[in-house]
C-alpha positions as CSV (number, residue, x, y, z in Angstrom):
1,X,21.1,19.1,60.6
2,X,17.8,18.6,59.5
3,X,18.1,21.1,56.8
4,X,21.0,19.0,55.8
5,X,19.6,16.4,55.6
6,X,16.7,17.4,53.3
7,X,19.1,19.0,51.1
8,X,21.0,15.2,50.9
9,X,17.8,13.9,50.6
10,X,16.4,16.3,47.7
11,X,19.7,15.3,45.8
12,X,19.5,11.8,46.1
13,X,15.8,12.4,44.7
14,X,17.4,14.5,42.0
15,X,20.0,12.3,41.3
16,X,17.6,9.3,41.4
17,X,15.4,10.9,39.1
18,X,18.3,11.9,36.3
19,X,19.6,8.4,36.3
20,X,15.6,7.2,35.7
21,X,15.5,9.8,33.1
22,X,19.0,8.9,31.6
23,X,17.5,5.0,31.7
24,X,14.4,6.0,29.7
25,X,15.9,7.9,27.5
26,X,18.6,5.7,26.5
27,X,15.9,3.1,25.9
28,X,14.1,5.7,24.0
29,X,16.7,6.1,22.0
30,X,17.6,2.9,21.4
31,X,14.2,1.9,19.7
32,X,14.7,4.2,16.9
33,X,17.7,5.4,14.5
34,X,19.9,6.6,16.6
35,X,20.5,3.7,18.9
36,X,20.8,1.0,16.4
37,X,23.8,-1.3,15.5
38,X,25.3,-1.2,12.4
39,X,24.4,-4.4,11.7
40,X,20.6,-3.5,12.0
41,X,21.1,-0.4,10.3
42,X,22.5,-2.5,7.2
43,X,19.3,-4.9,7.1
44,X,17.2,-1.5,7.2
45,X,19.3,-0.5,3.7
46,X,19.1,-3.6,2.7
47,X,15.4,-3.8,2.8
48,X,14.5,-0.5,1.7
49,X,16.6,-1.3,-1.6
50,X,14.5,-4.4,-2.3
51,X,11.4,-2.4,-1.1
52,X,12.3,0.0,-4.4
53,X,13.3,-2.5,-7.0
54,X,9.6,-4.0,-6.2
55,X,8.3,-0.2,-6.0
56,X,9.4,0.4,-9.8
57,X,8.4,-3.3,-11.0
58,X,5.0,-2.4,-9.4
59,X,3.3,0.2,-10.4
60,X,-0.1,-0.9,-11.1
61,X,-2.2,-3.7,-9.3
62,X,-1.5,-6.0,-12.5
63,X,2.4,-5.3,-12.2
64,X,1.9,-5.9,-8.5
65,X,0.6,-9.2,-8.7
66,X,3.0,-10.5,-11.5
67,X,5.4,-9.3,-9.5
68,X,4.8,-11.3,-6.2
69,X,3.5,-14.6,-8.0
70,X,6.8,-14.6,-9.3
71,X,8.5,-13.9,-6.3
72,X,6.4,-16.5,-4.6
73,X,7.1,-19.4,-7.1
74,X,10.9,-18.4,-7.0
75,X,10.6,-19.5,-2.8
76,X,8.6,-23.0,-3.5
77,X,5.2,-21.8,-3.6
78,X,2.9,-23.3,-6.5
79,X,-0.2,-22.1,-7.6
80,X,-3.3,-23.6,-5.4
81,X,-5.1,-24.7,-8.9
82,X,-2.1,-27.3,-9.4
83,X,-1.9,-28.9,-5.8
84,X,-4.5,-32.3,-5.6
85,X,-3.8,-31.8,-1.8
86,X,-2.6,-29.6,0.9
87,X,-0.1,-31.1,4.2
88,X,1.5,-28.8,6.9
89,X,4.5,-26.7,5.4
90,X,2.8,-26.6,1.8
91,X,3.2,-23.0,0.0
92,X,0.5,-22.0,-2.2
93,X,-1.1,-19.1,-3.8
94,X,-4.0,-17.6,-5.8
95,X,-4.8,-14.9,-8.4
96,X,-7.8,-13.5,-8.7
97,X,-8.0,-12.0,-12.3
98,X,-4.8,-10.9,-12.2
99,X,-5.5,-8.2,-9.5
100,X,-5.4,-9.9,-6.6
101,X,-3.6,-12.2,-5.1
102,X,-3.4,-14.7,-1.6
103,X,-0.8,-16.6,-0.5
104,X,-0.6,-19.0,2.2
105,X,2.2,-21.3,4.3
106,X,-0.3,-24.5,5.8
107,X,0.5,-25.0,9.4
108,X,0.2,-27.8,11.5
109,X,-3.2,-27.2,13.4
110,X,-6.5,-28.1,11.0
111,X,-7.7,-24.3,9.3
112,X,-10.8,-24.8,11.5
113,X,-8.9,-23.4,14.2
114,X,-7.8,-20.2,12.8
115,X,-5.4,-18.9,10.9
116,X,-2.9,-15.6,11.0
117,X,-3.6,-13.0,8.2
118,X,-1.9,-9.6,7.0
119,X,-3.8,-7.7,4.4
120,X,-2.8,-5.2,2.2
121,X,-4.0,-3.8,-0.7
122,X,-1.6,-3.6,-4.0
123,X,-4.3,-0.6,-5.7
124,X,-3.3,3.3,-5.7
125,X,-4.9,6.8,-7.0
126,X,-4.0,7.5,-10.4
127,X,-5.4,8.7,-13.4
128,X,-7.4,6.4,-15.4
129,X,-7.8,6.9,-19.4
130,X,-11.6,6.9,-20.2
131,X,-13.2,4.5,-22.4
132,X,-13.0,7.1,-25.6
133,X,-9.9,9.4,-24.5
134,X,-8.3,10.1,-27.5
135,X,-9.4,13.7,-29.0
136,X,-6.9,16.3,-31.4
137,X,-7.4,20.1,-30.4
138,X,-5.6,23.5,-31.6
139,X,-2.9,21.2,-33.1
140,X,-2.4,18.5,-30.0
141,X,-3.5,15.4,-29.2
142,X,-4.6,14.9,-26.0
143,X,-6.6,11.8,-23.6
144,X,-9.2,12.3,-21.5
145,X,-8.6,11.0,-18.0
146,X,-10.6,10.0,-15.0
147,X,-8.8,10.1,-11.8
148,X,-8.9,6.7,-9.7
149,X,-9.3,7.1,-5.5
150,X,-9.2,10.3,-3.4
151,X,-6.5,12.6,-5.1
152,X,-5.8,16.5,-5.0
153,X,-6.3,17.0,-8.8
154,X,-3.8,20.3,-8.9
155,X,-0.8,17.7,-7.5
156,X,-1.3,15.5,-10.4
157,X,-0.6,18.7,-13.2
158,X,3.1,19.3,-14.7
159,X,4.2,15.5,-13.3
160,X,5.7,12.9,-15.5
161,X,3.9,10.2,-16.6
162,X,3.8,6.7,-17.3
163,X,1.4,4.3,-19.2
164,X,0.5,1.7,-17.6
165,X,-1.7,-1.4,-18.5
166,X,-3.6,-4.0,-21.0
167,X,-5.3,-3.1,-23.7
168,X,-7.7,-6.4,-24.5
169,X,-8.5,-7.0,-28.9
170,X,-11.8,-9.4,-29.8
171,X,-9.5,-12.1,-31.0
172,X,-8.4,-12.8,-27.4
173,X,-5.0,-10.8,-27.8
174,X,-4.4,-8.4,-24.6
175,X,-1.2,-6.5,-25.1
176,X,0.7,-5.0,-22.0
177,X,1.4,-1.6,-22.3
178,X,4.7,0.2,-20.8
179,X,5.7,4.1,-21.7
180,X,7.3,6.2,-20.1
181,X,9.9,4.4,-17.4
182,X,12.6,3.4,-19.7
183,X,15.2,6.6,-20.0
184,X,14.6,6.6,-24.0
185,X,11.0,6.5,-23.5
186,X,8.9,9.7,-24.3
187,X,6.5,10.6,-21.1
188,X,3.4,12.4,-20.6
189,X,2.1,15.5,-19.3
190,X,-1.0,17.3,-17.5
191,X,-0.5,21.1,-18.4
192,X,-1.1,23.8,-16.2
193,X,-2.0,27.5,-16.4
194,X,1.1,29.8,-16.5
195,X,0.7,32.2,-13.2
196,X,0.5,35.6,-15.4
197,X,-2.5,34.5,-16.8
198,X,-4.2,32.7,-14.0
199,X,-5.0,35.1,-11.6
200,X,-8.9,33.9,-11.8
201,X,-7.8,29.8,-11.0
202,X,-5.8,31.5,-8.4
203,X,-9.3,33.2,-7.2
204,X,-11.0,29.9,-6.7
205,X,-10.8,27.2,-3.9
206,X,-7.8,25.0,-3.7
207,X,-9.8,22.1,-4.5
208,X,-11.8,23.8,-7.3
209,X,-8.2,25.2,-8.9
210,X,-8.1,21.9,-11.2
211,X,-11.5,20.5,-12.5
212,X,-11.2,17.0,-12.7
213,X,-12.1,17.2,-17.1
214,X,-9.4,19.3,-17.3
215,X,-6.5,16.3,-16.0
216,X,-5.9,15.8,-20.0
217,X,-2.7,14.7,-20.6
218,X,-0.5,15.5,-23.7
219,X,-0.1,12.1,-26.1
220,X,1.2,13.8,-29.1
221,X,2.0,17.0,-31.5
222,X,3.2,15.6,-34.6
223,X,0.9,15.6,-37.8
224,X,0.1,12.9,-40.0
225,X,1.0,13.9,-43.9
226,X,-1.9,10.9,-44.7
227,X,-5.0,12.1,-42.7
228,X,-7.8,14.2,-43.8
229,X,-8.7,15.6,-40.3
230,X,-7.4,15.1,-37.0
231,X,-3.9,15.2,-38.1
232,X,-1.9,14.5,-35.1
233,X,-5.0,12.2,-33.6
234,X,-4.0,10.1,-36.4
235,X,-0.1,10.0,-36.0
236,X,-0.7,9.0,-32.6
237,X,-3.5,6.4,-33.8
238,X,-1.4,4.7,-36.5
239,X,2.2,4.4,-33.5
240,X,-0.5,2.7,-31.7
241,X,-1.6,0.6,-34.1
242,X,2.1,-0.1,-35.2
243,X,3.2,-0.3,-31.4
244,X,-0.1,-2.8,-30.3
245,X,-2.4,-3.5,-33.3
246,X,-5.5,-1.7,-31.7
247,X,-7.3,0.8,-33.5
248,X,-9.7,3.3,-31.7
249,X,-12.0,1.7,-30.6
250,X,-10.3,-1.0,-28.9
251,X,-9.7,2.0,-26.1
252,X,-13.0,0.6,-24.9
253,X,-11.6,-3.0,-23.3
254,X,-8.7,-1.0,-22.4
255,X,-6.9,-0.5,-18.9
256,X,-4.7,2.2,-18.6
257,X,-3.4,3.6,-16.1
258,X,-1.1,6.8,-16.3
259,X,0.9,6.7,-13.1
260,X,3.8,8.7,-12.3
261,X,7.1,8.1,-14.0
262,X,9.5,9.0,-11.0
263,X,11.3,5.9,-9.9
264,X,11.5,5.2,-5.9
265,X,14.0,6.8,-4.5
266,X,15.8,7.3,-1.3
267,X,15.0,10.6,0.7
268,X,16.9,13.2,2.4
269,X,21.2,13.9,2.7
270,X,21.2,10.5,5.6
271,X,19.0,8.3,2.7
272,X,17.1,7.7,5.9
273,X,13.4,7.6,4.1
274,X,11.7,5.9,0.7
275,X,10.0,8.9,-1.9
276,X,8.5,7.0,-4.3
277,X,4.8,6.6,-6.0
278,X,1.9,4.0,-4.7
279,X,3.4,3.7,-1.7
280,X,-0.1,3.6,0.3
281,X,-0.7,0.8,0.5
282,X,2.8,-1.2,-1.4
283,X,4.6,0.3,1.7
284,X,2.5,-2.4,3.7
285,X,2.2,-4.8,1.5
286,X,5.5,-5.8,0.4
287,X,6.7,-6.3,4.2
288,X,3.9,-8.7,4.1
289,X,5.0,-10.4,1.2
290,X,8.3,-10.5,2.4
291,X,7.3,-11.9,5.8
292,X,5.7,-14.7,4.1
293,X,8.6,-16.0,2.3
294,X,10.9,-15.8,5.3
295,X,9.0,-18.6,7.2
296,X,10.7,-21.6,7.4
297,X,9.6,-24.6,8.4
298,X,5.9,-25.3,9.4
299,X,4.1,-22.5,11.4
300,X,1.7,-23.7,13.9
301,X,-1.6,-21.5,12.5
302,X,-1.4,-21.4,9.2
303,X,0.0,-18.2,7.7
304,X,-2.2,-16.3,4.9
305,X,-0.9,-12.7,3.0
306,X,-3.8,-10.8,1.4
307,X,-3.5,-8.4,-1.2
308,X,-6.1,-6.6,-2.5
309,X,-7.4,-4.5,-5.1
310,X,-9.4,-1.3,-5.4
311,X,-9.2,-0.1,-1.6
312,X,-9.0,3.1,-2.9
313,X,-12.5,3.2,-4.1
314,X,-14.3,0.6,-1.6
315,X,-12.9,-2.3,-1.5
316,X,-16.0,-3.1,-4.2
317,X,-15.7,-5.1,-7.3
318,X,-14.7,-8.4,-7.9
319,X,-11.0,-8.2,-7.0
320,X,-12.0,-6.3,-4.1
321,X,-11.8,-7.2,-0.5
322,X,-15.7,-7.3,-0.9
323,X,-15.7,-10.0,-3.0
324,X,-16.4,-13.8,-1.9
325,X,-13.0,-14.4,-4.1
326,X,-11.0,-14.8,-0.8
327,X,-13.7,-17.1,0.7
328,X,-13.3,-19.5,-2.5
329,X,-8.8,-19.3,-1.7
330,X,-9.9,-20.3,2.2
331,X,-12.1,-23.1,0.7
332,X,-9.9,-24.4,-1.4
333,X,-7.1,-25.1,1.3
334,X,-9.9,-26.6,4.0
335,X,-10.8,-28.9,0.9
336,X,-7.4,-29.6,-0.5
337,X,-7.0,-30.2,3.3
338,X,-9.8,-32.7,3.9
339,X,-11.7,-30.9,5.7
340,X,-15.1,-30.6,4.5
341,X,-18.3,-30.2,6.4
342,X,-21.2,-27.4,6.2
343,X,-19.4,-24.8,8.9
344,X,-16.4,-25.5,8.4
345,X,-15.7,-22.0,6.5
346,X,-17.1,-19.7,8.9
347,X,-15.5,-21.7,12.0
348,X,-12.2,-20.8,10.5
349,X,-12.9,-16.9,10.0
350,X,-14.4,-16.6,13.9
351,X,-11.6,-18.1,14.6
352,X,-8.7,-16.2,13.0
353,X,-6.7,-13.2,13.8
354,X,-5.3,-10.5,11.1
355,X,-3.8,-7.1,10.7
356,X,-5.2,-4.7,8.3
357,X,-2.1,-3.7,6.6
358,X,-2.6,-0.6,5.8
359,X,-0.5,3.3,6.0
360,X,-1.6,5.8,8.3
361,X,-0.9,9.5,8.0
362,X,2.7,10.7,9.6
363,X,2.6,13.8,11.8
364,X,4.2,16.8,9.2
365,X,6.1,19.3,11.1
366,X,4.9,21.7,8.5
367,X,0.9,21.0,9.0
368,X,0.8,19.7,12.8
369,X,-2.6,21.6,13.4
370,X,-4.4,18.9,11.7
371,X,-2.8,16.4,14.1
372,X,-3.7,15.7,18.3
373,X,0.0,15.1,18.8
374,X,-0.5,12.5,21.6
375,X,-2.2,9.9,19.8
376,X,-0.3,11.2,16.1
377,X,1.7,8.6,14.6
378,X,5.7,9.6,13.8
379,X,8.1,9.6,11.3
380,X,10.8,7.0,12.4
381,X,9.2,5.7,15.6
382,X,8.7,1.9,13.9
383,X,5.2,0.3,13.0
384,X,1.7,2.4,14.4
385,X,-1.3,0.2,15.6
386,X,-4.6,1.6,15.0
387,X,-7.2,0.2,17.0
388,X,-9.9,2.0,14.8
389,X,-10.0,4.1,12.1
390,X,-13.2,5.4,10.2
391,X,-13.9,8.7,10.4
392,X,-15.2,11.4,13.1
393,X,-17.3,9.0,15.1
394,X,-15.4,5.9,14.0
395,X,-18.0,5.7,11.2
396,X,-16.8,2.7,9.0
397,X,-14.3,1.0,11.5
398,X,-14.1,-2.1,13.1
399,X,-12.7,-1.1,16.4
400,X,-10.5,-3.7,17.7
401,X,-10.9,-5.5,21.3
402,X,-8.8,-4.6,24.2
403,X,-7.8,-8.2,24.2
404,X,-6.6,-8.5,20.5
405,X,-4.6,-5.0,20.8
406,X,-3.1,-6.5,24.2
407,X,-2.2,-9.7,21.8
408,X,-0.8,-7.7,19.3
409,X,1.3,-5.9,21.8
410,X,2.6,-8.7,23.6
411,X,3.7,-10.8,20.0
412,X,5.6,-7.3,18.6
413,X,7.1,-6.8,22.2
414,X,8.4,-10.5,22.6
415,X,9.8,-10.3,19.1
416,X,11.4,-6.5,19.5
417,X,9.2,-4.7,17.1
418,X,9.5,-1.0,17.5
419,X,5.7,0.5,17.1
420,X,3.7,3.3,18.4
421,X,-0.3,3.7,18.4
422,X,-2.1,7.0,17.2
423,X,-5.0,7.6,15.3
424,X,-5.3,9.4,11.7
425,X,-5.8,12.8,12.5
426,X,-8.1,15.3,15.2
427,X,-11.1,13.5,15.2
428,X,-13.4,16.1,13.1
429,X,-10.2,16.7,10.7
430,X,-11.7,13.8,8.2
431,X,-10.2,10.0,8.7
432,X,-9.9,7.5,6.7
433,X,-11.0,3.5,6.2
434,X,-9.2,0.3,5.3
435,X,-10.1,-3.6,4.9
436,X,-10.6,-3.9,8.7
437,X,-14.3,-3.9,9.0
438,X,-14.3,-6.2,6.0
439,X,-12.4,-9.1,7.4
440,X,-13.8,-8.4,11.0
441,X,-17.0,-8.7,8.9
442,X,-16.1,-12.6,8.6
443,X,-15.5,-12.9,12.5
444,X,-12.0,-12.7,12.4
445,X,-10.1,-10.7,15.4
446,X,-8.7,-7.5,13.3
447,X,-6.3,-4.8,13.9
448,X,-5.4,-2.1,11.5
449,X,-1.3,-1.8,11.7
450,X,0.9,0.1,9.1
451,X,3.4,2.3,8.2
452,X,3.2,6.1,8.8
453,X,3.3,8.0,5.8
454,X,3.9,11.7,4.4
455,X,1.8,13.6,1.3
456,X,-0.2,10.2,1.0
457,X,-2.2,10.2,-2.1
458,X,0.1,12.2,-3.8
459,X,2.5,11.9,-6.6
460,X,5.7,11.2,-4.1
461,X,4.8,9.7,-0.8
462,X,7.7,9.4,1.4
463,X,7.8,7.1,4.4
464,X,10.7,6.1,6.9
465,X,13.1,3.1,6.2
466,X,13.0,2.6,9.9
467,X,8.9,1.7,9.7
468,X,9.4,0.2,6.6
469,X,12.0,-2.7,8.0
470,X,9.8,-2.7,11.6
471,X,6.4,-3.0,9.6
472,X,8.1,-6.6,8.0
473,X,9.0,-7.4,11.6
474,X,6.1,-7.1,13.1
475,X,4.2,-8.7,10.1
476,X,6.4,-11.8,10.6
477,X,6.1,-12.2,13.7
478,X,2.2,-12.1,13.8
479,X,2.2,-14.3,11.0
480,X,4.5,-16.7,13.3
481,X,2.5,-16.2,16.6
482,X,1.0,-19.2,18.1
C-alpha cells in the first residue's frame, strides 16, 4: 500500500511537473514567432517594410536626417527655430548641421521634472574618400579611401558601392551626390587579389590580409582623347565637372561617403529577418523615430528622440553626442517654455530617464565560443537590455541602477514587450561602448537597450523582424511611461 501510494504520489509529481512545464513553455512560446497571431505577425511585416524603405532612403547620417525631418514635419512637428513658444502636446524638432537631429512631444509636467529620452545614433562604418583621392595608375583611375569606425577591411573588398554625399564649392554651392543605387547607375569597386596569386596575403594575419591604403576603389577606365597625362584621371575629372561643376580640388570640402550599394532586403525562405547596410545603429533608431510619431495626445513627461552622429568614432565632434548641441535643443524648449532660471538645465537632466538605443551583438550559431550563452542575447527573442556595456572591466560604461533596470522592466512588462538581458560577449572577448555614459554623464537615469544583431560592422548586417517591431514597442512605451 504504501509503495502504492508513493508510486500515485510520484505521478501526480510527474504529472504536476509536465503540466508546469507544458505552461512555461507555451508561454515561452508565445513571446516569440511561433506563438503569435496573425494579426501581430502582419504589424511585424508591416514594420519591417517601412524599416527598409527608410534603410535605402538612409544611407548616410545626412540622408538620415533629411529623411526623419521630413517624416517629422509630415506628423505636425515644426522646426524648434520657428515656434515663439512651447505648450503641452507641441511637436518640435532640431538639426544640428545637418547630422543630427532631436525631436521632442512637450508633455504636461514643467521639463524641470524630467523628461523620457531614446537615443540612437544615425552614423555607420564606411569608407570615407580622402581629401585628395583621385590618382590614375597602369591605365585606371582609382580614389583613395579612409575607412570610417571599427570595420574588418578584407569584408569591404569585391562589394558594390555607392557614393554618397556633399561636395561643398567657394561660391556657397554644395551639390548632393548619389551613384550607384539607381539600376542604370554604374557602381564601384574595391579589388582583391585572385587566390592563385595570393598565397603570401593568405600567409598573413586575418586582420593584416587587407592594409587599410590598399581599400582603393575603381572610379574609372576610360581615356580622355584631350589630356596630356593622366588620361582616364581626366575623363573622370571632366564627368565630374559636367555632373557637379567641381574641379579637383574641390575634393577638399568634400563628403563622401562610399557605402554599400545592396538595398535592404528581407532574409531567409520565412522573410523572418532584415539584411541590409547601416543597420547598427538605424535598426534602433528608426523604432525610435517611429515611436515618437505614434504619440497622441499630450504625454505626461515630455518625450525627446536623439539621434546622433559619429558614435562610431566617439561620439566626438560637433554633431556628436559629446557636443553641448543637445544641451542648447533642451534649452530652447525650457525657454520657449518659460522656464528660465540658472539650474534650471541641469535639474532637468538629473531628473530624466533614457534608453541608449543602441544594437548589441546576436549569439551566431556558427561562432558561439565567443559568447557566455546565459547572459548572450538571441536572434528572435524581442528587445535585449544591457545594464552595462564597456569592455572587459566595464571600462567606458555607465552601469545602470538596479532600480532603473527594475523600472525598465516593469514599463516593457505592463505594456507586453518581449525582451531579454545579456551582455556583448565573454567578458575578456572585447565589448563594445555606446551614448550611455554620455547622457548618464548629465545625471540622467540611463539604460542601454537594442536590437541584437548578426556580422555587425559589416557590409550586410541582418537582424530579426521580431526585435525590430518589439524594439519600437518598447521604445514607445518608455517614451509614454509616467
Amino acid at each position: 500500500m504504501l509503495e502504492n501510494m508513493r508510486n500515485t504520489f510520484e505521478d501526480n509529481q510527474e504529472s504536476a511537473a509536465e503540466e508546469k512545464n507544458g505552461e512555461k513553455n507555451e508561454k515561452k512560446k508565445s513571446e516569440y514567432w511561433s506563438g503569435i497571431t496573425d494579426g501581430l505577425k502582419k504589424d511585424i511585416m508591416d514594420f519591417a517594410a517601412g524599416y527598409m524603405k527608410f534603410l535605402d532612403k538612409s544611407k548616410t547620417e545626412r540622408e538620415a536626417v533629411k529623411t526623419v525631418s521630413a517624416m517629422a514635419a509630415q506628423n505636425s512637428f515644426i522646426n524648434i527655430a520657428e515656434a515663439e513658444s512651447l505648450k503641452p502636446g507641441d511637436r518640435v524638432y532640431g538639426i544640428n548641421k545637418n547630422k543630427s537631429i532631436y525631436m521632442a512631444v512637450i508633455g504636461e509636467k514643467p521639463l524641470t521634472e524630467g523628461f523620457n529620452a531614446v537615443g540612437a545614433h544615425i552614423d555607420a562604418p564606411r569608407l570615407d574618400l580622402k581629401q585628395n583621392p583621385l590618382y590614375e595608375d597602369s591605365g585606371i583611375a582609382l580614389f583613395k579611401t579612409h575607412y570610417y569606425g571599427g570595420i574588418k577591411k578584407y569584408q569591404w573588398t569585391t562589394v558594390p558601392l555607392a557614393l554618397h554625399g556633399v561636395i561643398a564649392l567657394t561660391d556657397g554651392r554644395v551639390a548632393d551626390v548619389n551613384i550607384g543605387e539607381n539600376s542604370e547607375d554604374p557602381v564601384f569597386l574595391v579589388t582583391d587579389l585572385l587566390p592563385h596569386l595570393a598565397a603570401k596575403q593568405n600567409a598573413k594575419k586575418l586582420a593584416e590580409g587587407v592594409p587599410a591604403e590598399n581599400l582603393n576603389i575603381v572610379a574609372g577606365s576610360i581615356p580622355s582623347e584631350e589630356a596630356d597625362s593622366d588620361y582616364v584621371k581626366n575623363t573622370v575629372l571632366g564627368m565630374l565637372k559636367e555632373k557637379y561643376g567641381m574641379d579637383e580640388k574641390d575634393f577638399r570640402s568634400a563628403e563622401i561617403e562610399a557605402v554599400p550599394a545592396a538595398k535592404a532586403r528581407s532574409l531567409g525562405i520565412d522573410s523572418g529577418m532584415v539584411a541590409a547596410y547601416g543597420q547598427d545603429d538605424r535598426v534602433c533608431a528608426y523604432p525610435g523615430v517611429m515611436a515618437m510619431l505614434s504619440i497622441q495626445g499630450v504625454p505626461e513627461r515630455t518625450a525627446i528622440c536623439i539621434l546622433a552622429d559619429k558614435e562610431e568614432i566617439g561620439s566626438v565632434g560637433n554633431t556628436g553626442m559629446e557636443s553641448h548641441n543637445f544641451e542648447l535643443f533642451i534649452m530652447d524648449i525650457l525657454e520657449k517654455t518659460g522656464i528660465v532660471n540658472p539650474y534650471a538645465l541641469q535639474r532637468a537632466f538629473s531628473a530624466s530617464r533614457a534608453l541608449s538605443a543602441d544594437v548589441t551583438a546576436a549569439l551566431d550559431p556558427t561562432y558561439p565560443e565567443v559568447m557566455e550563452r546565459n547572459n548572450a542575447a538571441y536572434m528572435g527573442k524581442g528587445i535585449s537590455i544591457k545594464k552595462y556595456t564597456g569592455a572587459r572591466g566595464k571600462s567606458g560604461a555607465s552601469d545602470a541602477n538596479a532600480e532603473f533596470v527594475g523600472f525598465v522592466r516593469g514599463v516593457f512588462e505592463k505594456a507586453g514587450v518581449t525582451y531579454q538581458s545579456s551582455e556583448m560577449g565573454k567578458v575578456d572577448e572585447g565589448g563594445g561602448g555606446t551614448i550611455a555614459y554620455i547622457l548618464a554623464n548629465r545625471g540622467m537615469e540611463v539604460l542601454d537597450c537594442g536590437v541584437p544583431v548578426h556580422s555587425m560592422h559589416s557590409p550586410y548586417e541582418s537582424a530579426s523582424k521580431y526585435d525590430i517591431y518589439m524594439a519600437y514597442k518598447g521604445y514607445k512605451a518608455f517614451l509614454e511611461s509616467c
